[in-house]
LOKE-803805 format. One record per residue: residue in three letters; x, y, z of N, C-alpha, C in turn. Coordinates in steps of 0.05 Angstrom, whole numbers, plus 5000, padded with zeros to 4 digits. Atoms other than C-alpha are relative to their C-alpha. Example, Ala and Ser with C-alpha at 12.3 -4.5 7.8 and 13.67 -1.06 7.14 Angstrom:
ALA501849765000524649105156501850245000 SER498449764999527349795143498550225014 
//
This chain:
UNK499849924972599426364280502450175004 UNK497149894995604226904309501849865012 UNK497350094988611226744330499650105026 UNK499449784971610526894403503350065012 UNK496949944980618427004413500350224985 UNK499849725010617327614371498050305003 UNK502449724990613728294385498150084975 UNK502750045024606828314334499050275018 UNK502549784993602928974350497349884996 UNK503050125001597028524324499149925024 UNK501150144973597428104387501250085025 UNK498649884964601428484440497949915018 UNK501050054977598928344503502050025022 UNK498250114978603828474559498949975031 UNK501250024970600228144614501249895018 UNK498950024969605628024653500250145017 UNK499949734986604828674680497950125016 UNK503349824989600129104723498850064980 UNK502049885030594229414692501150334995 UNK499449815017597430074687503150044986 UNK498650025019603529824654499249844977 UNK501350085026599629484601497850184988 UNK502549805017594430024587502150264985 UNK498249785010601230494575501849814981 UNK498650175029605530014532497749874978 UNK501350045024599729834497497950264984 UNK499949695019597930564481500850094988 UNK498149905013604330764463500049834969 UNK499350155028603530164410497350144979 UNK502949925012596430384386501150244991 UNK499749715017598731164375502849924973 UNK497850035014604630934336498349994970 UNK501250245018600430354292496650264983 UNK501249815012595331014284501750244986 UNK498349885018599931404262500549954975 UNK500450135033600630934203503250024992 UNK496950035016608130794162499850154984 UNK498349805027607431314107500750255018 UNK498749754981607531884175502049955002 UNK497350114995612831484210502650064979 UNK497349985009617531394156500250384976 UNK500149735013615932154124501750205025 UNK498749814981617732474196502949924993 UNK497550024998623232094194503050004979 UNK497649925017626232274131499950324992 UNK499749634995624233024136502050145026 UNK498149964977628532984206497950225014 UNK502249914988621533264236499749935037 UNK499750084963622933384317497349855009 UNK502050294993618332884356497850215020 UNK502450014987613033334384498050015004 UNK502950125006607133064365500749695021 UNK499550264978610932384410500250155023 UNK498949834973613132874467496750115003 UNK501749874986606033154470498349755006 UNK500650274991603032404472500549985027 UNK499150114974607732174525499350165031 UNK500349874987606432794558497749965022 UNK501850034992599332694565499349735014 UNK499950254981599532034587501549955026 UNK498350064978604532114645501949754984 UNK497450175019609231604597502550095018 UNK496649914999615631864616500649935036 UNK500749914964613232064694499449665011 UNK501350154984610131404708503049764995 UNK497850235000616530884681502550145012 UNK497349974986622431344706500150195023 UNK499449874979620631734764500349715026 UNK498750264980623731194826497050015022 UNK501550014980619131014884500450275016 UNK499449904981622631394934499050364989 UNK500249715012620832094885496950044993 UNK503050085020613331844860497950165024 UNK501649784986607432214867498049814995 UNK502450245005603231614853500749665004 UNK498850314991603330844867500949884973 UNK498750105026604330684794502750094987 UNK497649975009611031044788502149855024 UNK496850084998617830704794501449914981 UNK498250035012623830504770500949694990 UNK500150334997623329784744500149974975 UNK498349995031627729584680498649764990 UNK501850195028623229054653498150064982 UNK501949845022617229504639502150124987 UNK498049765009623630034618500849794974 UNK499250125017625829484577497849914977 UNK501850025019619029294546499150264982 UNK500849805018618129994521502450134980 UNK497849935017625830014493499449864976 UNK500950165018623229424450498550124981 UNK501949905012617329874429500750224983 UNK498449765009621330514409501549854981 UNK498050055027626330164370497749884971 UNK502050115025620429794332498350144986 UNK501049755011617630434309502950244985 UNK498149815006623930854308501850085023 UNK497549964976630631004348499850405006 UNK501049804998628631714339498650085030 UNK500849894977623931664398500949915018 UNK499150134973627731164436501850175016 UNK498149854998633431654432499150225023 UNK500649784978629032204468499749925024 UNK500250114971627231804519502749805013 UNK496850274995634431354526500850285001 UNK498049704996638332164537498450035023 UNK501649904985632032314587501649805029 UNK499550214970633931684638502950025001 UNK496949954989641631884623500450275012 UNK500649794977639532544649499049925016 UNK501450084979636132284705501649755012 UNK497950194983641531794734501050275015 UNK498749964975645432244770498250185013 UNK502050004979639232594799499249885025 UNK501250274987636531964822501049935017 UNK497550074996643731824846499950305033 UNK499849774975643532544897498550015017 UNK501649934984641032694956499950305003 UNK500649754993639733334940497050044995 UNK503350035000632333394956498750214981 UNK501349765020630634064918500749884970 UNK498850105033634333724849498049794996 UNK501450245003629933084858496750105008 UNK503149915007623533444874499450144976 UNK500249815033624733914810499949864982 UNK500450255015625933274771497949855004 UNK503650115000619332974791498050084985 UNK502449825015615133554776500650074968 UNK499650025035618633644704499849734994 UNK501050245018617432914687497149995006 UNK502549994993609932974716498550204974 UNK501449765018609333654666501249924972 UNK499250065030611933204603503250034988 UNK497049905003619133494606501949754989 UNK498250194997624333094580503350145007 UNK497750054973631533034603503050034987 UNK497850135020639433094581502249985011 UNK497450014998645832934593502450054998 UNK497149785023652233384585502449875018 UNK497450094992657832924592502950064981 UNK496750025026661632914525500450224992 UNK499049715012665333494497501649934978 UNK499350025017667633594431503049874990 UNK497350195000674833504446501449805005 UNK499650194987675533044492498649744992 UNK501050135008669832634470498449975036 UNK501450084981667032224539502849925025 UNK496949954986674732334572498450215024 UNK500349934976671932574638502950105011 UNK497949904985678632674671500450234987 UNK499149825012679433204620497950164995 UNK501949765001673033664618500950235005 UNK499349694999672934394602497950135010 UNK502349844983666734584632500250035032 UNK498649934970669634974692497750205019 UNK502149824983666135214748501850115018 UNK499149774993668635854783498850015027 UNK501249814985666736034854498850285005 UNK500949794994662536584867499650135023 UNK499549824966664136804946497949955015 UNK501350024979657736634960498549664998 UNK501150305008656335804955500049894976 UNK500750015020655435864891503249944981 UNK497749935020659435774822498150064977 UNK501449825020658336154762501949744968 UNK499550195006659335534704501050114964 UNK499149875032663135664629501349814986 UNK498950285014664735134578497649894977 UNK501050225011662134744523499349665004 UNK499950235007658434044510500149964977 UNK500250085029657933614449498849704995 UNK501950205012653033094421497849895028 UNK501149944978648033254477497849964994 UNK502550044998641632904462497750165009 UNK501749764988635633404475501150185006 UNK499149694984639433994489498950244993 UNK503049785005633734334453498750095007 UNK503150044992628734204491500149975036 UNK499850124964630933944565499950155023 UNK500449894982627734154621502650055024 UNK496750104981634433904659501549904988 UNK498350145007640433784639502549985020 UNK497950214979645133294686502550184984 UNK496449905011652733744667502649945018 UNK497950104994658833444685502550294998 UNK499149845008664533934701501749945033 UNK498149974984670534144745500450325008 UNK499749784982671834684797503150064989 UNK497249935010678435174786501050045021 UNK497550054975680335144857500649845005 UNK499150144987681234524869500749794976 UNK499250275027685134034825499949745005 UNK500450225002684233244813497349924999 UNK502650114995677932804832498650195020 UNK502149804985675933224885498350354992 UNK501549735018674233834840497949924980 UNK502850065026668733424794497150145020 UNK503249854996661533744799498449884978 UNK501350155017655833424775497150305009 UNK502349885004650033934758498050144991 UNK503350025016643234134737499250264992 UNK500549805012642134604683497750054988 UNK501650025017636534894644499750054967 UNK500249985026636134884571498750324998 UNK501049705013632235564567500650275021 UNK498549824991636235984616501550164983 UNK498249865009639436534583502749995002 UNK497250114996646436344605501149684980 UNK499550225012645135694564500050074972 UNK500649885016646335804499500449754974 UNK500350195018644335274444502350054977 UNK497949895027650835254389498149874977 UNK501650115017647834764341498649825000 UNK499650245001645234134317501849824981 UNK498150095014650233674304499449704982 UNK500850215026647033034262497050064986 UNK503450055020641332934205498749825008 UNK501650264983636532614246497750225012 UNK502149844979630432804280500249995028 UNK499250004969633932654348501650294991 UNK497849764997636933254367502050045021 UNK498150114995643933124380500950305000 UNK498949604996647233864407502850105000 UNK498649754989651834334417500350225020 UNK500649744987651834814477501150065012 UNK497749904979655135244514499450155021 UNK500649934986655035534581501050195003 UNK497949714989657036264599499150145024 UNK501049824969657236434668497449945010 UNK503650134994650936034679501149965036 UNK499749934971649936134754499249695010 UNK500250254990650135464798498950025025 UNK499750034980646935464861499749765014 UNK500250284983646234954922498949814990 UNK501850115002640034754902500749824967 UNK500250005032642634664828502949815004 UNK496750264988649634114863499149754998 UNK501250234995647833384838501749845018 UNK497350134991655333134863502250135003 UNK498149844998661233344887502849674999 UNK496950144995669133064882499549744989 UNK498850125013669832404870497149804988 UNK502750055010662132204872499150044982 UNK499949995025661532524815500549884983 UNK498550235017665832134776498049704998 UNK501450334990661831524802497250014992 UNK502549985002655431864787500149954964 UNK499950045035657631884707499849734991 UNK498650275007660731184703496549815009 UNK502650204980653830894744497550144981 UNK502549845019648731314702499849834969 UNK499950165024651930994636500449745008 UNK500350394996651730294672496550004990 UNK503049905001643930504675498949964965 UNK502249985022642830754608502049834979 UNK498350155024647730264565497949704997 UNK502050285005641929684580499249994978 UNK502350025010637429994543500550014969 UNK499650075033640729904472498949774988 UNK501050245015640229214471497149984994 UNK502050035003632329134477499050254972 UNK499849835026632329824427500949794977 UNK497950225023636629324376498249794988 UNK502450165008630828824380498650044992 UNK502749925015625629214368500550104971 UNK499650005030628329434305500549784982 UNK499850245017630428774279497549894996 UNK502250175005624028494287497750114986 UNK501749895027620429044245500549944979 UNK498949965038624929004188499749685000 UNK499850245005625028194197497049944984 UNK501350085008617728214185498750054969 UNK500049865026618028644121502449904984 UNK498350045018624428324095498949714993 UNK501050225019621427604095497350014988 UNK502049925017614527814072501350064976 UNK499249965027617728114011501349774981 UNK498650135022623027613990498149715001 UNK501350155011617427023998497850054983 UNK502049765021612527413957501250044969 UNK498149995033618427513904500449794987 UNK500350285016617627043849503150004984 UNK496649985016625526913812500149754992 UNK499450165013626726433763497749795011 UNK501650164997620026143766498449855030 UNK500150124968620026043848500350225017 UNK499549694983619526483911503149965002 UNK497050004986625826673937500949905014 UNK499750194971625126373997500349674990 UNK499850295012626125703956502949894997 UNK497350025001633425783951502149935023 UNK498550134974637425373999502350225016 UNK498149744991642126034009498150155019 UNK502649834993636126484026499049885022 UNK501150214983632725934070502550055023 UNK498849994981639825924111500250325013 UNK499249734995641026694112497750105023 UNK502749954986633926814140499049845022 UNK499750164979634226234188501750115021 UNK497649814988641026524212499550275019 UNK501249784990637727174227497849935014 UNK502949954974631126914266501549875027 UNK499250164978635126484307502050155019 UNK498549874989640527004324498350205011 UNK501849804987634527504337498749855029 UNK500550194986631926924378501550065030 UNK497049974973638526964425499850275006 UNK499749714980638727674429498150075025 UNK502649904981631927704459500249775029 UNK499050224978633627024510502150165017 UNK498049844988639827464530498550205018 UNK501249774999636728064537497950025028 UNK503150024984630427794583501849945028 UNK497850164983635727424619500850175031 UNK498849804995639627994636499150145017 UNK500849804976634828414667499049895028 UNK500550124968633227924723502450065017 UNK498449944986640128014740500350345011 UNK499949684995640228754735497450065031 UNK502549934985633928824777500649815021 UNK498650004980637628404827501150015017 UNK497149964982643628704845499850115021 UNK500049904966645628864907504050075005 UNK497349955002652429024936502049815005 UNK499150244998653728354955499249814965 UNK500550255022651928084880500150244968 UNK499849795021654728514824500749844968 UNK499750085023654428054764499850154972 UNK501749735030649928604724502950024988 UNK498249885012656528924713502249844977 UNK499550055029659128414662497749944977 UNK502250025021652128274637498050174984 UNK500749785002650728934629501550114966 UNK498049925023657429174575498249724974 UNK500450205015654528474548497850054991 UNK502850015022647428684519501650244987 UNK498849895020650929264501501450004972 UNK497750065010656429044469499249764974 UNK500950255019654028294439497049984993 UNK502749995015646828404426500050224979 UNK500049875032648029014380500949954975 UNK498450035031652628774340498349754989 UNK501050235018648828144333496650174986 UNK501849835021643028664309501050094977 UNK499149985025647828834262500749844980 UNK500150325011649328114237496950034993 UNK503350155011641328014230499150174975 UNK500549925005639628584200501850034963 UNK499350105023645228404139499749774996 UNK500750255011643027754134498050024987 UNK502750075012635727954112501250274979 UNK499249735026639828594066501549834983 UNK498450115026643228004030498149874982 UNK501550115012637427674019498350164972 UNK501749835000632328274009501150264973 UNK497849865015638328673961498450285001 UNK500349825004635629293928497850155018 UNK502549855000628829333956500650085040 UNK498449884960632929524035500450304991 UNK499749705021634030223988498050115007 UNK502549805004627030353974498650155024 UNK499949714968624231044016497149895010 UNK502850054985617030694031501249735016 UNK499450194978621030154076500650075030 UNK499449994976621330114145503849975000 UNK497250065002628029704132501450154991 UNK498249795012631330234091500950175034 UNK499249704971631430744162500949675015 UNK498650234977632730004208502749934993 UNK497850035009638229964162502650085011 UNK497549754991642330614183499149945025 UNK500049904970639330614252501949775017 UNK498650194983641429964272503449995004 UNK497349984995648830164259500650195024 UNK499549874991648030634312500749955031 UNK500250054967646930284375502849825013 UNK496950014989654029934381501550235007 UNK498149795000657730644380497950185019 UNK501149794979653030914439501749935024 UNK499050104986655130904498501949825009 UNK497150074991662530764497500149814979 UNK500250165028664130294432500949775002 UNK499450344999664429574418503249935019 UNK496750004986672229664440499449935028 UNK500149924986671329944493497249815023 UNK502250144993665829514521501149595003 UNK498450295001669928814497502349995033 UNK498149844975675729154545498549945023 UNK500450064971672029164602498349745003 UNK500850314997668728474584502249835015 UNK498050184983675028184606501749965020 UNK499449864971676128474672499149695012 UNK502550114991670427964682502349644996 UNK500050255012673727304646501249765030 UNK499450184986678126924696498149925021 UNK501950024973673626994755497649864988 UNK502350155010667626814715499549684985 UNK499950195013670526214675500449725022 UNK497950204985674725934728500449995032 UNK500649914968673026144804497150094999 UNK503050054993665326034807499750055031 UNK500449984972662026294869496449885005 UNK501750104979656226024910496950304989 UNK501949685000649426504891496549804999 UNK502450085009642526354904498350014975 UNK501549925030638426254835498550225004 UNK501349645007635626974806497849824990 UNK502350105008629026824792498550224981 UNK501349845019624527114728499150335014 UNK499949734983624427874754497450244985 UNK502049895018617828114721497550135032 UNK500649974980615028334799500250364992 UNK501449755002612529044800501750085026 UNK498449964978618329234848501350274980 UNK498849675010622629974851503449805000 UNK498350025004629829834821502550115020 UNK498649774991633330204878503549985002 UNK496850015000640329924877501450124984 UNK498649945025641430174811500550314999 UNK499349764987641330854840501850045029 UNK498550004979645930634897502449874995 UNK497250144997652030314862501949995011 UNK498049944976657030664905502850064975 UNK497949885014663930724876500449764972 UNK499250135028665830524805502549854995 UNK497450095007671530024815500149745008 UNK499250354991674329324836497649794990 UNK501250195025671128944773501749764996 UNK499050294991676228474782499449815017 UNK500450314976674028184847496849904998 UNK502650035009666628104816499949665001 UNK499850245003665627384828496749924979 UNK501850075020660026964792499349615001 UNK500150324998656226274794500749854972 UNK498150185024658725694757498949914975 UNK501449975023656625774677499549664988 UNK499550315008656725004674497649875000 UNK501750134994650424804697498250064983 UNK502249945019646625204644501149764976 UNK499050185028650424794592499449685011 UNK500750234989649624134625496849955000 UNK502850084998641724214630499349944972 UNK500750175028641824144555501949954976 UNK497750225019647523654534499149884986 UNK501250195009642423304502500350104981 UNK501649755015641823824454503049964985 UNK497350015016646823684393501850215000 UNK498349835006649624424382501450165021 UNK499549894978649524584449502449875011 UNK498050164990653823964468502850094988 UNK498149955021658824204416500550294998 UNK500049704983658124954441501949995027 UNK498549984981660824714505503249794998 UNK496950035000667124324482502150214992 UNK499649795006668425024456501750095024 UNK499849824972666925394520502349825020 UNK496550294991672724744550501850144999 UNK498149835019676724974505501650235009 UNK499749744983677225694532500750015022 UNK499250004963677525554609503549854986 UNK498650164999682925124580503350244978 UNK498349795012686525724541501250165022 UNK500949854973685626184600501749845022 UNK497450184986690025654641502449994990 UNK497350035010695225504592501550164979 UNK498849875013696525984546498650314997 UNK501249704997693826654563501750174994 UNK498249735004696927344539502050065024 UNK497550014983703727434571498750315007 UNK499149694997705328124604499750214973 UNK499149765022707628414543496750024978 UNK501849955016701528164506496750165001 UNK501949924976696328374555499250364988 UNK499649735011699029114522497850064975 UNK500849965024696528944460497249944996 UNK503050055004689029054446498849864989 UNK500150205024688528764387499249745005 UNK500350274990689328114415498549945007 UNK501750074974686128164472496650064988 UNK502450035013679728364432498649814987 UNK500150275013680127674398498849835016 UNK500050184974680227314465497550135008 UNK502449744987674327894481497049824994 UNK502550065009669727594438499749685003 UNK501150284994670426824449498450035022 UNK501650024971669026994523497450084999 UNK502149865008663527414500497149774992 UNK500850245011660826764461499049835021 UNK501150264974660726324529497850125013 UNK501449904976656626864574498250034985 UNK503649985024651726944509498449805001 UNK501550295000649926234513499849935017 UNK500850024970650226144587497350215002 UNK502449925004644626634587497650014988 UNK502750085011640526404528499549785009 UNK501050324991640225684558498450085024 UNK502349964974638226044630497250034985 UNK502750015002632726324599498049844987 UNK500750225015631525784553498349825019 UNK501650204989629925384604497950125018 UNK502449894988625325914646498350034979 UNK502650085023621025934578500449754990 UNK500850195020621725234555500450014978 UNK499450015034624525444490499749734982 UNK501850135017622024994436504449904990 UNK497150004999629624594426501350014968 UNK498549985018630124584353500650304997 UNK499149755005630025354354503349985018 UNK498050074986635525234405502549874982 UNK498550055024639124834366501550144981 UNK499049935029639625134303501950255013 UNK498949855001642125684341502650045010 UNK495850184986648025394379501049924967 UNK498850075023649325154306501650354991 UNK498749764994650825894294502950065011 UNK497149894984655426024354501749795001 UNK498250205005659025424340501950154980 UNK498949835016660625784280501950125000 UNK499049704987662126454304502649855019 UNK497849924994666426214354502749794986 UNK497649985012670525834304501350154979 UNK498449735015671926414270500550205019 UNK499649874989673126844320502549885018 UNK497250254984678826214343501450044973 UNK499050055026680826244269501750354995 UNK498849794994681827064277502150075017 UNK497950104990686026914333502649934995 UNK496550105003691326444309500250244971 UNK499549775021691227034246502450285017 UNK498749714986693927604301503049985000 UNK497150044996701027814295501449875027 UNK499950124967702427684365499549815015 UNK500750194986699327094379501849764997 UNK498150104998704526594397499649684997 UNK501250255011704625874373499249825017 UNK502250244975701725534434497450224995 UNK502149925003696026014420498749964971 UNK501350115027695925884348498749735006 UNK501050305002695325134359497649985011 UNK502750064984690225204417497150104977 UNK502749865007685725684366498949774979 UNK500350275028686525084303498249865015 UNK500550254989684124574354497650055021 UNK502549884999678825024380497849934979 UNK501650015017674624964310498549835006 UNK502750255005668124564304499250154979 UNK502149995014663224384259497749935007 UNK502150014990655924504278498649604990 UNK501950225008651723904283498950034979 UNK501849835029647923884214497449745009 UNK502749964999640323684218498150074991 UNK502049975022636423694156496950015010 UNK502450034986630323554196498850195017 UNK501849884975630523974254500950384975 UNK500149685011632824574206497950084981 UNK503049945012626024464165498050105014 UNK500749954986623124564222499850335012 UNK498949624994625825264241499550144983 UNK501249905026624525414170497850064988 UNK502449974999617825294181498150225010 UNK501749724980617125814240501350254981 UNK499249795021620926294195498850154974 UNK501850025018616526184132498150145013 UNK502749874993610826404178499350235011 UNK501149705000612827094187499950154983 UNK501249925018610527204124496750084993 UNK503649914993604427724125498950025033 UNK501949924983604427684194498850165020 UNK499949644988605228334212501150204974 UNK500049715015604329024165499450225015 UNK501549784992604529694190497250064981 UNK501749985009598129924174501250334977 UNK499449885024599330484111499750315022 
//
């Protein structure tokens, strides 16, 4: 029988959905699964542009029907609603980041659209996602990187409304191809925040002028530059400091959509790495016979397990928010941030097992290999993502606020807040309900119980021995402290959802056995840091556990693991 906590093309069914979000996610899976794995992985090592996918999506309204918003739709089946958005990030990565990529650049072009009230920009963006168009984003520049305060793409007045626009981007997703591209840039009369400009270019204007492509990939990752590309009214997504707000709010937007991308790749290569190594006969026995192998591959379903509990979690909150309830914004950096990397954890757990044959060029897993290193370093990097995890920590650990329960957010509703964030700041005063009660609903639960003398632990750091002044400087550190906290809001969220699906508790289990683990090594990295001072050493020693052990219930898990063997093959 399939694993239903994993995505099977044999048995998809997403009938939690209307009927014309399940006749389009289960299209998109059919053209893929016709396509067959010797196309798939041939495009994708020829670095063969995607439009044979782009003329698909085209024809189907794909693109038009999940990201044009209510308030822009030319039909009752389009809006803006991140759970379908999220069931089809799942689908892309489980095929290839290639296409997720075209369409994950399309919705970061199309944030600060979405974001303006400039009516001619948002009707022009309709009708190019209606005519198949996809979409791009020109924030980063070569030098600077994604340093906004510092952009060289200057816009010039022209006497009459207008500015005439001159400057390079760099690593500009679609800048091939894009009907629109969202450009970030600064006016030369007027200096600081009030000189940002946010606006909308075309890829095949003669003033635009394609430099290169800059990676080996069949995404096409750019180069371009603008000379004297003419700007008018109609062509202003933002001005002054809205701008700024429109960048920072666009990549709140499209940094979701890694994590569910992250999943869907793990769970292709999961089902091709344990097919193979129980199939592999070694010293007389499968592979899968080896008490190492058995943990490694356990390790990995159960952490794939969590990502996807997180992940589902997550978007109830996101879908949400409001201006009175801004949680998203730590749970947001957090699929980012702790579900990729734990894609990167899974995906070497089944390459330790699986060794040489992760190499060979007829695997899916060989390309899930490289891709999956990609989606931590998108949108702003693990650092950088930890960092602003802990804007979040005191308030969330230790000043609990009052919030009516979010309830499973799978409702055929338009996302519209997420196009109305407002200004990009005061993440400090983000309050948050109290993470206690998820842990308390299943104390029963050996690893969980022993998860939260942990998460104690922490509130109890965070009181008495927190980074001084001086240490507060030092990143390093504070990256340490980044990731325990990281650890509590991961498992506060797999238990919520745990308990809106009923999760099955030895999977549960075994997987708190895990972050038991994890965070005593990540308490053990700690008292390691130069800096950390011996009331922090002692607290991190006295932090450690050892997971519950459970010969029984881990045969068990071993069982559901064993049985994704064979039970999914792309078709040839």
């Amino acid at each position: 029988m399939a694993d239903s906590l994993l995505f099977n093309p044999r048995t998809y069914d997403p009938a939690q959905f209307d009927p014309e979000t399940r006749r389009l996610l289960r299209a998109t899976v059919d053209w893929f699964e016709d396509r067959g794995k010797r196309r798939l992985i041939e495009d994708y090592r020829t670095r063969a542009w995607l439009a044979d996918f782009l003329a698909f999506a085209a024809k189907e309204g794909l693109f038009a029907t999940f990201l044009t918003p209510a308030s822009a739709a030319g039909d009752k089946d389009q809006r803006w609603d991140t759970a379908r958005i999220a069931a089809l990030n799942e689908i892309f990565g489980f095929y290839g980041l290639d296409y997720w990529y075209a369409w994950q650049v399309t919705i970061l072009g199309l944030g600060p659209v979405w974001q303006s009230d400039n009516t001619a920009a948002r009707t022009r963006a309709a009708e190019l996602l209606s005519q198949g168009e996809v979409f791009a984003f020109g924030l980063s520049e070569k030098t600077h990187g994604a340093d906004i305060y510092s952009t060289d793409m200057l816009l010039t007045p022209d006497g009459n409304g207008g500015f005439s626009a001159t400057g390079s981007k760099y690593y500009i997703g679609n800048g091939n191809a894009a009907g629109l591209v969202s450009v970030f840039g600064r006016r030369t009369d007027i200096e600081g925040p009030d000189g940002y400009v946010f606006f909308a270019a075309d890829s095949r204007h003669s003033a635009y002028h394609l430099v290169k492509k800059v990676v080996d990939s069949s995404k096409y990752v750019s180069e371009f530059r603008l000379e004297n590309y003419p700007v008018g009214p109609d062509d202003v997504l933002h001005t002054g400091r809205a701008a700024f707000d429109a960048a920072l709010n666009t990549v709140n937007v499209g940094k979701f959509n890694l994590c569910t991308a992250s999943i869907g790749i793990c769970e292709h290569a999961m089902y091709e790495a344990i097919t193979h190594a129980h199939n592999r006969i070694l010293y007389g026995r499968p592979v899968t016979a080896f008490p190492h192998v058995r943990r490694e591959l356990a390790d990995a379903y159960v952490r794939l397990v969590g990502m996807k509990l997180f992940s589902d979690r997550a978007v109830d909150y996101f879908r949400s928010a409001s201006p009175d309830d801004r949680r998203y914004l730590l749970f947001n950096p957090m699929t980012k941030m702790k579900v990729t990397t734990e894609g990167e954890k899974v995906i070497d757990l089944m390459w330790d097992v699986i060794a040489a044959k992760g190499f060979e060029k007829d695997t899916y897993f060989a390309q899930a290999a490289v891709e999956i290193r990609g989606l931590p370093k998108l949108e702003g990097t693990v650092h950088v993502n930890l960092a602003l995890i802990l804007k979040f920590m005191r308030n969330h650990l230790l000043n609990p606020a009052e919030f009516a329960p979010v309830p499973t957010r799978l409702d055929a509703a338009d996302d519209t807040f997420l196009f109305e964030q407002g200004p990009a700041r005061g993440l400090g005063s983000v309050r948050f309900h109290d993470w206690r009660p998820a842990y308390d609903a299943y104390a029963a639960v050996p690893n969980v119980a022993r998860f939260r003398e942990q998460a104690d632990a922490l509130c109890e750091f965070v009181t008495t021995a927190a980074p001084d002044e001086k240490q507060s400087r030092d990143l390093d550190l504070l990256l340490a402290v980044g990731q325990l906290f990281a650890l509590v809001v991961h498992g506060q969220l797999i238990l919520e959802q745990a308990r809106l699906t009923d999760l099955d508790e030895d999977v549960l289990d075994e997987l708190f056995s895990v972050l038991v683990r994890d965070f005593s090594a990540y308490a053990i990295e700690l008292h390691g840091k130069d800096s950390a001072t011996e009331a922090q050493q002692n607290w991190a020693l006295g932090a450690v556990r050892r997971p519950v052990v459970d010969e029984a219930r881990s045969g068990r898990v071993w069982e559901r693991v064993e049985a994704l063997s064979g039970a999914y093959e792309m078709a040839p």
